[in-house]
VONUVO-265119 format. One record per atom (N, C-alpha, C, O, CB): atom name; z, x, y. Coordinates in pm, whole numbers, plus 50000, padded with zeros to 5 digits. Last residue first. Glycine has a CB too. Example, Ala and Ser with C-alpha at 12.3 -4.5 7.8 and 13.67 -1.06 7.14 Angstrom:
<nodes>
(node 'N' (50708 51285 49775))
(node 'CA' (50714 51367 49894))
(node 'C' (50787 51290 50003))
(node 'O' (50804 51341 50114))
(node 'CB' (50572 51408 49940))
(node 'N' (50780 51319 49431))
(node 'CA' (50780 51230 49550))
(node 'C' (50780 51320 49670))
(node 'O' (50846 51424 49668))
(node 'CB' (50905 51131 49553))
</nodes>
This chain:
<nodes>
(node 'N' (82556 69628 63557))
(node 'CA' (82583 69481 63484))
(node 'C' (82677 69537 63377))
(node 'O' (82726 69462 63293))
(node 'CB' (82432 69389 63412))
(node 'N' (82353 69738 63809))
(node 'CA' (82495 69791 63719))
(node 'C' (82509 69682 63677))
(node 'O' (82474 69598 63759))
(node 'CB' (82638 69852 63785))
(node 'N' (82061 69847 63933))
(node 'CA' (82149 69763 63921))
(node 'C' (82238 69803 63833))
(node 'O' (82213 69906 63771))
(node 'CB' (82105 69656 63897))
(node 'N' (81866 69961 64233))
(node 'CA' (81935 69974 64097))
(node 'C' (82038 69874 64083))
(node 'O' (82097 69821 64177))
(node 'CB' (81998 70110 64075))
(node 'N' (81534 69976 64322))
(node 'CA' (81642 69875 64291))
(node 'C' (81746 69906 64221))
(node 'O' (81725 69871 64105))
(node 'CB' (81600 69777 64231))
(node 'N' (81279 70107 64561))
(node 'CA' (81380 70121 64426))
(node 'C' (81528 70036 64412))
(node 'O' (81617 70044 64497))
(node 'CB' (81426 70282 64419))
(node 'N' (81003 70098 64653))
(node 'CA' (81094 70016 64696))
(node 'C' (81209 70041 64535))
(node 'O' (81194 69986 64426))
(node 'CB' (81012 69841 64738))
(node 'N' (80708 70268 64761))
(node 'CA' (80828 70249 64716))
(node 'C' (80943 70196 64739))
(node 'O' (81002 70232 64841))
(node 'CB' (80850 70315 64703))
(node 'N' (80420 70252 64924))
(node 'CA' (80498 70229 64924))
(node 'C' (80616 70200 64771))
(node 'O' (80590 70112 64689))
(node 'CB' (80459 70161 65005))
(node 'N' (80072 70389 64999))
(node 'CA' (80143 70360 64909))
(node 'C' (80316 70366 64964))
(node 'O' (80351 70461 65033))
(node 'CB' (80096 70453 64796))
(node 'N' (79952 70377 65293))
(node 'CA' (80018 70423 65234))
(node 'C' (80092 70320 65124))
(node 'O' (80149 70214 65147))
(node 'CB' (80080 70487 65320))
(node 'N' (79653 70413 65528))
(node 'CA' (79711 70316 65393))
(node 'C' (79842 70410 65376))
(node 'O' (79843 70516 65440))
(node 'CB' (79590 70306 65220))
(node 'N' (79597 70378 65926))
(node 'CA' (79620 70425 65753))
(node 'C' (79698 70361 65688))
(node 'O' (79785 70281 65726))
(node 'CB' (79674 70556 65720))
(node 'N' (79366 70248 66089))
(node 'CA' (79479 70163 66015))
(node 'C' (79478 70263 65891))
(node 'O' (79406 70256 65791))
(node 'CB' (79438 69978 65976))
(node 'N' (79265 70249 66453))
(node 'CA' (79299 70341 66339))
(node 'C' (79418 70301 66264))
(node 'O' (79532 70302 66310))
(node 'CB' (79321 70479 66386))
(node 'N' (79042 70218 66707))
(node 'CA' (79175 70127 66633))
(node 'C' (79159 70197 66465))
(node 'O' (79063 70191 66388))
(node 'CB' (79141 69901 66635))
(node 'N' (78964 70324 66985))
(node 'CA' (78992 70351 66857))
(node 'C' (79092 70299 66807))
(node 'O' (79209 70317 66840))
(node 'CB' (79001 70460 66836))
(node 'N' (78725 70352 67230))
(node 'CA' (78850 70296 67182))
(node 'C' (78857 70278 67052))
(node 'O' (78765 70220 66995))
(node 'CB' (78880 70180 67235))
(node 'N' (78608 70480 67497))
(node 'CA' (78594 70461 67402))
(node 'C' (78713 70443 67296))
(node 'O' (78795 70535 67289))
(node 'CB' (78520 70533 67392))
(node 'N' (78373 70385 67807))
(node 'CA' (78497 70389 67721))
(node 'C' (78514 70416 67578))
(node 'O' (78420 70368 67515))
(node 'CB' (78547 70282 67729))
(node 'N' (78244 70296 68015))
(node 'CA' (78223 70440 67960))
(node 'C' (78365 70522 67879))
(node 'O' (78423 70631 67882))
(node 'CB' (78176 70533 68102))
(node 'N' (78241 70024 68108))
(node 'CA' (78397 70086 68147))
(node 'C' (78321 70282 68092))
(node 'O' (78368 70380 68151))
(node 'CB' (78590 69982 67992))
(node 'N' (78013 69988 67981))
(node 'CA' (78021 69948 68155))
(node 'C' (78113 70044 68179))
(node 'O' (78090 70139 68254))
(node 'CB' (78080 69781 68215))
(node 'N' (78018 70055 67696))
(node 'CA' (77931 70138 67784))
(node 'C' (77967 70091 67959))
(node 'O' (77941 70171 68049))
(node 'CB' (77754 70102 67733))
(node 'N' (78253 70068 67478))
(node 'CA' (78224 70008 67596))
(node 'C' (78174 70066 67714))
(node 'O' (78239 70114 67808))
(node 'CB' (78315 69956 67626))
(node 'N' (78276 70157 67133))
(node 'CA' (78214 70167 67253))
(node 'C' (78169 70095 67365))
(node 'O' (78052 70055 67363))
(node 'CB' (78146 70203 67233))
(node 'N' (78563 70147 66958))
(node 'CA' (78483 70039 67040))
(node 'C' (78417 70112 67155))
(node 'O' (78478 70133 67260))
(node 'CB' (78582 69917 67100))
(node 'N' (78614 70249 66635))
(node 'CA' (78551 70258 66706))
(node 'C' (78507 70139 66805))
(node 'O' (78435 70048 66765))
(node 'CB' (78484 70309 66648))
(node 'N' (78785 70130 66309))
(node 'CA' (78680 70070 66412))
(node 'C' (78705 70191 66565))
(node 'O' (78823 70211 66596))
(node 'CB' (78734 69862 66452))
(node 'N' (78963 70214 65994))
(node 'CA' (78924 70174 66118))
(node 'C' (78779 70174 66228))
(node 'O' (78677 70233 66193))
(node 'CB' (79006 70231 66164))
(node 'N' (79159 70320 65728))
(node 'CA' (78966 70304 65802))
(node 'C' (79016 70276 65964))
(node 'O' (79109 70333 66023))
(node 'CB' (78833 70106 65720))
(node 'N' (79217 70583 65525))
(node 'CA' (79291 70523 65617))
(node 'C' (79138 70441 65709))
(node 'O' (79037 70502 65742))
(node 'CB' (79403 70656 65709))
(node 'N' (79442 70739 65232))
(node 'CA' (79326 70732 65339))
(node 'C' (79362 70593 65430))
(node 'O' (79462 70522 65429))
(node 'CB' (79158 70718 65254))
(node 'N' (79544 70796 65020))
(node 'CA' (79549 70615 65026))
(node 'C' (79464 70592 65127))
(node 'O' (79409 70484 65145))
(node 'CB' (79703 70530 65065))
(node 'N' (79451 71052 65004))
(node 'CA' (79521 71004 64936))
(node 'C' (79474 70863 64940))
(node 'O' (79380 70821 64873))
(node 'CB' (79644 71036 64965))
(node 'N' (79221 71124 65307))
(node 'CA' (79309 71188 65180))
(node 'C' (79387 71077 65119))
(node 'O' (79394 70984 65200))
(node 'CB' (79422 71311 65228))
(node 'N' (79110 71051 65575))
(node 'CA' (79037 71054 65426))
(node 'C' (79074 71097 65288))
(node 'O' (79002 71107 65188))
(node 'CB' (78942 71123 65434))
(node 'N' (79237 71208 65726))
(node 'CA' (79297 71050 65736))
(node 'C' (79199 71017 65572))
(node 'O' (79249 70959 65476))
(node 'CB' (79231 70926 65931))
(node 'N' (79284 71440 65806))
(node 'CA' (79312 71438 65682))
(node 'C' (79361 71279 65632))
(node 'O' (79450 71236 65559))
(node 'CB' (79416 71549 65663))
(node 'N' (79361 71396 66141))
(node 'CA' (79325 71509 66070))
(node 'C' (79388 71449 65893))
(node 'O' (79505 71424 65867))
(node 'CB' (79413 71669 66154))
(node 'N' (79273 71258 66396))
(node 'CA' (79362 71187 66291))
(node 'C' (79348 71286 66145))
(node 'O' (79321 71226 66041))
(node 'CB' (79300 71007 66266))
(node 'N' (79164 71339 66555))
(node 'CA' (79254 71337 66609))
(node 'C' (79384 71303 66447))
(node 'O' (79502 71318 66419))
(node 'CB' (79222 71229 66742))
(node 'N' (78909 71333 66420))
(node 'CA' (78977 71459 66411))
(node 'C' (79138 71417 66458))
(node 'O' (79230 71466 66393))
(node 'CB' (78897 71581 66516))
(node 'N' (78722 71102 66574))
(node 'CA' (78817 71130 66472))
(node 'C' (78921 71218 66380))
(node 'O' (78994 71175 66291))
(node 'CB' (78779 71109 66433))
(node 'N' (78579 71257 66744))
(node 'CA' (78707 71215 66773))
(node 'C' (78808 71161 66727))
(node 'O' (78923 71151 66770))
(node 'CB' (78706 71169 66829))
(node 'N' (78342 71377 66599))
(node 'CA' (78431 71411 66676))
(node 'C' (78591 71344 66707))
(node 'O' (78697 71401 66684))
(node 'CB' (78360 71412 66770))
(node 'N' (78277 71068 66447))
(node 'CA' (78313 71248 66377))
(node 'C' (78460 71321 66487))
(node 'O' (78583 71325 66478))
(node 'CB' (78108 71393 66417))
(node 'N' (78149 70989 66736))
(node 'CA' (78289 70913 66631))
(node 'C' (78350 71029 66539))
(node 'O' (78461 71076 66561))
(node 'CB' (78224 70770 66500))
(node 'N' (77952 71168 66802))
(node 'CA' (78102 71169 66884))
(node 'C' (78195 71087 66808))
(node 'O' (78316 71111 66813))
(node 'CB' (78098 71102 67046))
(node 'N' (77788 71117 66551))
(node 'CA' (77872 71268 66611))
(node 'C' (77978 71225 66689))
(node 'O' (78093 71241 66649))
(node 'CB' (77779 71377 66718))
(node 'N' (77686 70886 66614))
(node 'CA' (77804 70899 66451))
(node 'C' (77854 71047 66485))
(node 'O' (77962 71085 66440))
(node 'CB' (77701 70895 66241))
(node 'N' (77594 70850 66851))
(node 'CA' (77736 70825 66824))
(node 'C' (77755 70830 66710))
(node 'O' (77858 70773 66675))
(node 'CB' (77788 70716 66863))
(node 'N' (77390 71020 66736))
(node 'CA' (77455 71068 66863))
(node 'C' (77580 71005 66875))
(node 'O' (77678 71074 66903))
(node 'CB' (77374 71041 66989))
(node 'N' (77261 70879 66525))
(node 'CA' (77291 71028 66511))
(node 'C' (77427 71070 66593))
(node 'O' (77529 71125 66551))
(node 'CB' (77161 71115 66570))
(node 'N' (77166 70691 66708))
(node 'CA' (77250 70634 66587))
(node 'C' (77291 70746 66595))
(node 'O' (77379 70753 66681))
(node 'CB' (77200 70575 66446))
(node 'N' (76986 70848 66903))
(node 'CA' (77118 70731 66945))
(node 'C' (77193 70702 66800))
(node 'O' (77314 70691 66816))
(node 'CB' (77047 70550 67019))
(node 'N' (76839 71144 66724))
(node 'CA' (76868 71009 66772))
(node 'C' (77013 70912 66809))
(node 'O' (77120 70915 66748))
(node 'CB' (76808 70951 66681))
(node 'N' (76967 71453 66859))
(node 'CA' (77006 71328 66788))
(node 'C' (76914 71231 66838))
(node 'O' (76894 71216 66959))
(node 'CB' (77157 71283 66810))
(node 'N' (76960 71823 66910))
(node 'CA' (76884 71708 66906))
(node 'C' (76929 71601 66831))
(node 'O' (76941 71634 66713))
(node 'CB' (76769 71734 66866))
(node 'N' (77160 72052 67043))
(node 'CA' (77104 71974 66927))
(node 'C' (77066 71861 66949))
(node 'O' (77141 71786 67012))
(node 'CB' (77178 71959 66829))
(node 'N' (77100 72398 67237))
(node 'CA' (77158 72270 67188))
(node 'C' (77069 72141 67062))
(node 'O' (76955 72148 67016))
(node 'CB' (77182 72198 67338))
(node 'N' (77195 72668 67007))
(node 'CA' (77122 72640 67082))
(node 'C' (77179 72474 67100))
(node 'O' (77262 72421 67025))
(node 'CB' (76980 72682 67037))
(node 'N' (77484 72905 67004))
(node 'CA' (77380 72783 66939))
(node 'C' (77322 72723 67035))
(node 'O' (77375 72715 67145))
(node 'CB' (77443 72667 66856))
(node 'N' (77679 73017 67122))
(node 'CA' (77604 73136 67129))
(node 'C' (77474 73026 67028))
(node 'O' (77375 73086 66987))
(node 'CB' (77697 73313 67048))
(node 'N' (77896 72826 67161))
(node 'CA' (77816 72867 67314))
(node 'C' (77690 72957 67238))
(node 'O' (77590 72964 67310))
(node 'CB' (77937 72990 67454))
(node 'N' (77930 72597 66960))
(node 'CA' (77945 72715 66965))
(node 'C' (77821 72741 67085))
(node 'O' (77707 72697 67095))
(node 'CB' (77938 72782 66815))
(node 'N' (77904 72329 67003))
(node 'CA' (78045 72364 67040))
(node 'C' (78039 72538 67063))
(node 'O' (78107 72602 67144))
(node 'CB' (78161 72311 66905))
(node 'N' (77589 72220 67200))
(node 'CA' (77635 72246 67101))
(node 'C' (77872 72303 67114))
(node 'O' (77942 72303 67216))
(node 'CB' (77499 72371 67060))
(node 'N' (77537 71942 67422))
(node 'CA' (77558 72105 67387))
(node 'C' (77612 72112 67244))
(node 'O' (77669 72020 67186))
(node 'CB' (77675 72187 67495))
(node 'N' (77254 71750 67285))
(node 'CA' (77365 71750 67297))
(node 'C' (77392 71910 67307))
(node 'O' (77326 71995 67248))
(node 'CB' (77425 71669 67195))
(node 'N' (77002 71527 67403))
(node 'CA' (77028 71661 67361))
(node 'C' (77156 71679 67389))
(node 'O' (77198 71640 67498))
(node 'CB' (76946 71764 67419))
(node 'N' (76921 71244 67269))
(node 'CA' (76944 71299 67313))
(node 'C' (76973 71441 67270))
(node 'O' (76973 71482 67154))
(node 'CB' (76992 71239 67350))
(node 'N' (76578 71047 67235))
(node 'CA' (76690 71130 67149))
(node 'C' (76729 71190 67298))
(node 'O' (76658 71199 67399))
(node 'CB' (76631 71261 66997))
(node 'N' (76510 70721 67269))
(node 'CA' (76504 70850 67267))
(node 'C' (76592 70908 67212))
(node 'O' (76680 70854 67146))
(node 'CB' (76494 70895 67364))
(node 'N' (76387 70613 66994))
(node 'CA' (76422 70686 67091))
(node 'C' (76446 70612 67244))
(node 'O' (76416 70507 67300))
(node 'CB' (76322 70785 67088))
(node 'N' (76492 70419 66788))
(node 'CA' (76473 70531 66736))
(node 'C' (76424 70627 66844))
(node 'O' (76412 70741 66799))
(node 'CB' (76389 70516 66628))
(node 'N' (76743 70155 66970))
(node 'CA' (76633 70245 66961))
(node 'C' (76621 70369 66873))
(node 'O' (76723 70437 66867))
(node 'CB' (76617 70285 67077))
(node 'N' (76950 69946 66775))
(node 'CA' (76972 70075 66805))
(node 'C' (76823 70131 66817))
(node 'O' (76765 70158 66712))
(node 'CB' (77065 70146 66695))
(node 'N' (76973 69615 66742))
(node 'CA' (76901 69732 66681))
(node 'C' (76899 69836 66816))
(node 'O' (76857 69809 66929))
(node 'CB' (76733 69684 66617))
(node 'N' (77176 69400 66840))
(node 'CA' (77050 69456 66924))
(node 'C' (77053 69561 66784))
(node 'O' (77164 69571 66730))
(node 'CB' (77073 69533 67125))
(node 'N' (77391 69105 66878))
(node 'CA' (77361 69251 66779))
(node 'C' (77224 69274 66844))
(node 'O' (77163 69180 66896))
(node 'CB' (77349 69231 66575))
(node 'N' (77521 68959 67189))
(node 'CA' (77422 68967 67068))
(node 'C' (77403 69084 67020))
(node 'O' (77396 69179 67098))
(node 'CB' (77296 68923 67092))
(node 'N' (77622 68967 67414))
(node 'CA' (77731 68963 67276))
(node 'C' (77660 68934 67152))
(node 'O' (77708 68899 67044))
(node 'CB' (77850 68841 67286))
(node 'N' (77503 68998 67628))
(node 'CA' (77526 68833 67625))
(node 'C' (77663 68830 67469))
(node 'O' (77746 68746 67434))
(node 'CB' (77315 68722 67575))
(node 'N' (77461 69262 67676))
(node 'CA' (77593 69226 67743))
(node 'C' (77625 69043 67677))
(node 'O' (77733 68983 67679))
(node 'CB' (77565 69240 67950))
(node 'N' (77440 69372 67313))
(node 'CA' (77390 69379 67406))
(node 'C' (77479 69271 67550))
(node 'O' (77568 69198 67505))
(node 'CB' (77250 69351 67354))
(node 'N' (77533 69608 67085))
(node 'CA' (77557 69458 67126))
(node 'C' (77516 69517 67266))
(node 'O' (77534 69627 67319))
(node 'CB' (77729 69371 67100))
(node 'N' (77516 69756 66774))
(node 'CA' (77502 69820 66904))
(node 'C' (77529 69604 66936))
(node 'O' (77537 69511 66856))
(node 'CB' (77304 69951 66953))
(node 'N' (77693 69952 66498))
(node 'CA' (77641 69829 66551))
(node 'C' (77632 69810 66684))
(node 'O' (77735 69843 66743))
(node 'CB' (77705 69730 66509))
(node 'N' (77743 70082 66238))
(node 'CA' (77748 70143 66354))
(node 'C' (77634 70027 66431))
(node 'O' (77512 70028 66414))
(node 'CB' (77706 70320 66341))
(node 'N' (77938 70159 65926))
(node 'CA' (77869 70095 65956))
(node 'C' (77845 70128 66137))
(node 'O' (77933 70202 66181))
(node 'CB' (77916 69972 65896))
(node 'N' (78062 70332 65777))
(node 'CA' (78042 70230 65707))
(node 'C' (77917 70161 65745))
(node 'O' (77826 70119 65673))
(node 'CB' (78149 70154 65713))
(node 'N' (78120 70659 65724))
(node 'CA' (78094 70611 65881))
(node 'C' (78035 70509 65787))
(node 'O' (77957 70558 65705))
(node 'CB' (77992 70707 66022))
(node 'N' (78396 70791 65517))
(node 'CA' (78274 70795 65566))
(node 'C' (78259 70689 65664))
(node 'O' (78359 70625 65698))
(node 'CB' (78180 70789 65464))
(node 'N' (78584 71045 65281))
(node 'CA' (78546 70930 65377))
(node 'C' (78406 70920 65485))
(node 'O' (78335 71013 65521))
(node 'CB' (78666 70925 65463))
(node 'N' (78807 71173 65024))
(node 'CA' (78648 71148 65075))
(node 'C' (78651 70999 65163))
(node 'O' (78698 70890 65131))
(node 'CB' (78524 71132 64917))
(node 'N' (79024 71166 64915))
(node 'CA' (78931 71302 64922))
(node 'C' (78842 71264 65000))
(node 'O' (78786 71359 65056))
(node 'CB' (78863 71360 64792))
(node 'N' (79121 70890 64879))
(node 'CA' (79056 70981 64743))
(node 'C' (79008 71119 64830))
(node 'O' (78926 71178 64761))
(node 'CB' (78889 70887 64645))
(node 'N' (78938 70714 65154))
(node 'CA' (79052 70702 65065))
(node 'C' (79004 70815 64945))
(node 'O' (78885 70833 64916))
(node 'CB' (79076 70528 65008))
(node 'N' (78789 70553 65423))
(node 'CA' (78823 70692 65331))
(node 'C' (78930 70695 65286))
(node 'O' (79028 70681 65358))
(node 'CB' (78819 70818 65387))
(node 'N' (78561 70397 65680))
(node 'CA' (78684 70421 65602))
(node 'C' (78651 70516 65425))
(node 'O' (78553 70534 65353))
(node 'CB' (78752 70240 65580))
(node 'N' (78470 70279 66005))
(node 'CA' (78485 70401 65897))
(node 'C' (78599 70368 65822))
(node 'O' (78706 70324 65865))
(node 'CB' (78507 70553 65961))
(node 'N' (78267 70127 66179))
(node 'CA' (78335 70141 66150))
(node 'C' (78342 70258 66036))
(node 'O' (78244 70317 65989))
(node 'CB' (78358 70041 66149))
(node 'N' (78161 70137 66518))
(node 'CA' (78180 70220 66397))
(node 'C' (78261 70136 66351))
(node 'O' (78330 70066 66425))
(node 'CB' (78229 70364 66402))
(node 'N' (77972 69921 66816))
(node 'CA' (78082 69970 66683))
(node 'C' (78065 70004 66620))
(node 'O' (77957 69968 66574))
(node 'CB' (78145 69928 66614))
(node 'N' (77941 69962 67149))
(node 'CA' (77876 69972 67013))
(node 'C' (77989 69968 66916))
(node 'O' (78098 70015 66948))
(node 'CB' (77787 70107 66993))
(node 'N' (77816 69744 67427))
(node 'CA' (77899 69776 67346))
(node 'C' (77829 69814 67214))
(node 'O' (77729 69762 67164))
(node 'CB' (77992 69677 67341))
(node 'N' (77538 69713 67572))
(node 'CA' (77651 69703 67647))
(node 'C' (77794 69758 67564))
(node 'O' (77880 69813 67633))
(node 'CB' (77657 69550 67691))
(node 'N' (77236 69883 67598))
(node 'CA' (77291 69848 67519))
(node 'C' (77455 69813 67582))
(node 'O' (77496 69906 67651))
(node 'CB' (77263 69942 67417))
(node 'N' (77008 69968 67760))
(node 'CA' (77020 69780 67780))
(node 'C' (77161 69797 67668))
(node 'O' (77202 69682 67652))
(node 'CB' (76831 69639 67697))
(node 'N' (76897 70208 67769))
(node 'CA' (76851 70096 67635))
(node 'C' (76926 69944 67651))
(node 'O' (76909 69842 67584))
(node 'CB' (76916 70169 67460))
(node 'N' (77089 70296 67935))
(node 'CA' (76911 70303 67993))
(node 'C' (76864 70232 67880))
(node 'O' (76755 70181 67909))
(node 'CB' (76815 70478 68011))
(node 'N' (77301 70265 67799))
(node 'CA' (77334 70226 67933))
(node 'C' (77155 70212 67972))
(node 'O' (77111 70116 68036))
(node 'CB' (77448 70361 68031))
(node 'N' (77262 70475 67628))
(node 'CA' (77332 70416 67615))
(node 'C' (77272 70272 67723))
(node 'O' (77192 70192 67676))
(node 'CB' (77451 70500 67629))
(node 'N' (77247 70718 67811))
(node 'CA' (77117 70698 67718))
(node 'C' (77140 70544 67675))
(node 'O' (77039 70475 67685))
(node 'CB' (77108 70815 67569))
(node 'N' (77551 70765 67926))
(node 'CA' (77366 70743 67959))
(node 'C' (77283 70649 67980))
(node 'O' (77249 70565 68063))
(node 'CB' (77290 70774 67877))
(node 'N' (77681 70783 67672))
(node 'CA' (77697 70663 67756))
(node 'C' (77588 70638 67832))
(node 'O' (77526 70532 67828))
(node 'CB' (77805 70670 67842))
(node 'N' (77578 71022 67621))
(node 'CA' (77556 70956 67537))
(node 'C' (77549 70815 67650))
(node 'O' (77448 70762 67696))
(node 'CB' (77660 70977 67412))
(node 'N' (77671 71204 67851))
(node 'CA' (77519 71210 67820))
(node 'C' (77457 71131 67727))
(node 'O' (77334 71131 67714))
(node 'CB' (77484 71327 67781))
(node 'N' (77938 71188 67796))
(node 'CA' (77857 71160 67934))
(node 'C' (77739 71100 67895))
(node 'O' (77708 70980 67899))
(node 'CB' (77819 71290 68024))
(node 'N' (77960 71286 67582))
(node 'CA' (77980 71116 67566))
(node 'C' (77947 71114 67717))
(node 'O' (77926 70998 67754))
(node 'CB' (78160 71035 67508))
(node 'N' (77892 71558 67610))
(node 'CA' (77813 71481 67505))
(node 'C' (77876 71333 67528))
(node 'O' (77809 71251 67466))
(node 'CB' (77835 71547 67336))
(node 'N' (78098 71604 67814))
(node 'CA' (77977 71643 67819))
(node 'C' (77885 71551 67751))
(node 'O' (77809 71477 67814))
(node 'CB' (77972 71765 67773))
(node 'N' (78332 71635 67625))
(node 'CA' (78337 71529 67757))
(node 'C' (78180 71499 67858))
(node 'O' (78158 71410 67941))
(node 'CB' (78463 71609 67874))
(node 'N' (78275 71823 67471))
(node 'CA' (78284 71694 67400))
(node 'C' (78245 71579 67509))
(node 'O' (78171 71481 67499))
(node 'CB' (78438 71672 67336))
(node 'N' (78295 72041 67638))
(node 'CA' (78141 72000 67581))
(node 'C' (78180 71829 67520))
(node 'O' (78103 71735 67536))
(node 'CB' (78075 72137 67420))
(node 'N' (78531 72046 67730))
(node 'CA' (78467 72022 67814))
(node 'C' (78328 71982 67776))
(node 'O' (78254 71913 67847))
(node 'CB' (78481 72112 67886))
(node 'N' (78692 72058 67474))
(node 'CA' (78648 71961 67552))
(node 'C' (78620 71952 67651))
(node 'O' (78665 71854 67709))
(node 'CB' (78691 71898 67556))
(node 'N' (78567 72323 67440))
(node 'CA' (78545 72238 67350))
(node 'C' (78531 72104 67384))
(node 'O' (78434 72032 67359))
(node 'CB' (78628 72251 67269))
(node 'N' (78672 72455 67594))
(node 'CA' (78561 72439 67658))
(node 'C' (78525 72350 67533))
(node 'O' (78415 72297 67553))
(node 'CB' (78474 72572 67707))
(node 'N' (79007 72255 67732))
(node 'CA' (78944 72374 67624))
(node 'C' (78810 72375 67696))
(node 'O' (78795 72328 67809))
(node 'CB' (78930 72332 67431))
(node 'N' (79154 72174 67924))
(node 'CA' (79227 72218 67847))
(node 'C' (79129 72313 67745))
(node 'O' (79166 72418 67693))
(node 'CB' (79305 72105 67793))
(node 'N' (78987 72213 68192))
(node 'CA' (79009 72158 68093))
(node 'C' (79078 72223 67988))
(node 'O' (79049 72341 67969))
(node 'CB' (78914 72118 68063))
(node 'N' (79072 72331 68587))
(node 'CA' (79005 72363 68432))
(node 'C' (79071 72253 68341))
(node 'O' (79176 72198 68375))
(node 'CB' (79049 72536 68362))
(node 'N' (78985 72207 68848))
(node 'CA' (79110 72201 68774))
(node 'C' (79003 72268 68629))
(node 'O' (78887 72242 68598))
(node 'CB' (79204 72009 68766))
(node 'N' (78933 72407 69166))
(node 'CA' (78842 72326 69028))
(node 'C' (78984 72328 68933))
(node 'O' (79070 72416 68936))
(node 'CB' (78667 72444 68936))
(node 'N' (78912 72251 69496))
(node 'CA' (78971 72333 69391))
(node 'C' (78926 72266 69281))
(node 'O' (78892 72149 69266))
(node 'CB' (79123 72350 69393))
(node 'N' (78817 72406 69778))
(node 'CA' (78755 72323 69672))
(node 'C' (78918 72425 69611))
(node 'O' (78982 72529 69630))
(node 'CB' (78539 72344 69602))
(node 'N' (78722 72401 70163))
(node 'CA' (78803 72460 70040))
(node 'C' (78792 72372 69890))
(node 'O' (78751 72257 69903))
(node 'CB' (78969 72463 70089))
(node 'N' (78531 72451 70398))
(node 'CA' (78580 72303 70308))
(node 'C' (78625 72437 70153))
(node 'O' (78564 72519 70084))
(node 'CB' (78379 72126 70263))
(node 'N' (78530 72527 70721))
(node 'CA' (78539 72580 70587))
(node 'C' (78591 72472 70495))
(node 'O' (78694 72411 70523))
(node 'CB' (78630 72704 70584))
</nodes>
């Protein structure tokens, strides 16, 4: 008798998230591509995905195939799943995991880089918010 034990994930949210960068890394990985980068930045209310650059293992820029597409689960179980091209597919999981940093696109906002490292099936986030600073002096004479 071989006994099993299943550990559950903290959500099914991330169990789909952990799902979609499976299935990205992939696709990823079958285009020859070795590393990708985002970058993003947002200040004022409003932010956005700048730029998204694929490298191949020698450390040369490669253009991102227009296919294939992958199919991603969706978050809501009762949606069907969704179709991306590879550009599409990591500007979703960057979206995604930028959350961590909730309301980084507000005030002085905040950019940073994304490092997709398809060998390791990694993904690494260097995140620089702004803040305005005050420095008050008083003097008596």
């Amino acid at each position: 008798m071989t006994e099993r034990t299943d550990i559950a994930s903290a959500s099914p949210a991330e169990d789909i998230r952990a799902h979609n960068k499976h299935m990205l890394f992939a696709e990823l990985a079958e285009a020859g591509i070795h590393r990708v980068t985002v970058e993003y930045d947002g200040s004022g209310d409003s932010g956005q995905i700048d730029t998204i650059e694929a490298w191949n293992a020698g450390n040369d820029r490669m253009p991102l195939p227009l296919k294939p597409t992958i199919q991603f689960v969706a978050e809501n179980p009762g949606s069907p799943s969704v179709e991306y091209s590879l550009e599409a597919a990591i500007e979703t999981v960057a979206w995604d995991y930028l959350d961590i940093h909730c309301g980084w696109e507000n005030n002085d906002g905040a950019f940073g880089t994304f490092e997709f490292l398809v060998p390791d099936r990694t993904i690494t986030l260097e995140h620089n918010e702004r803040y305005t600073d005050t420095h008050t002096f008083t003097h008596e004479f």
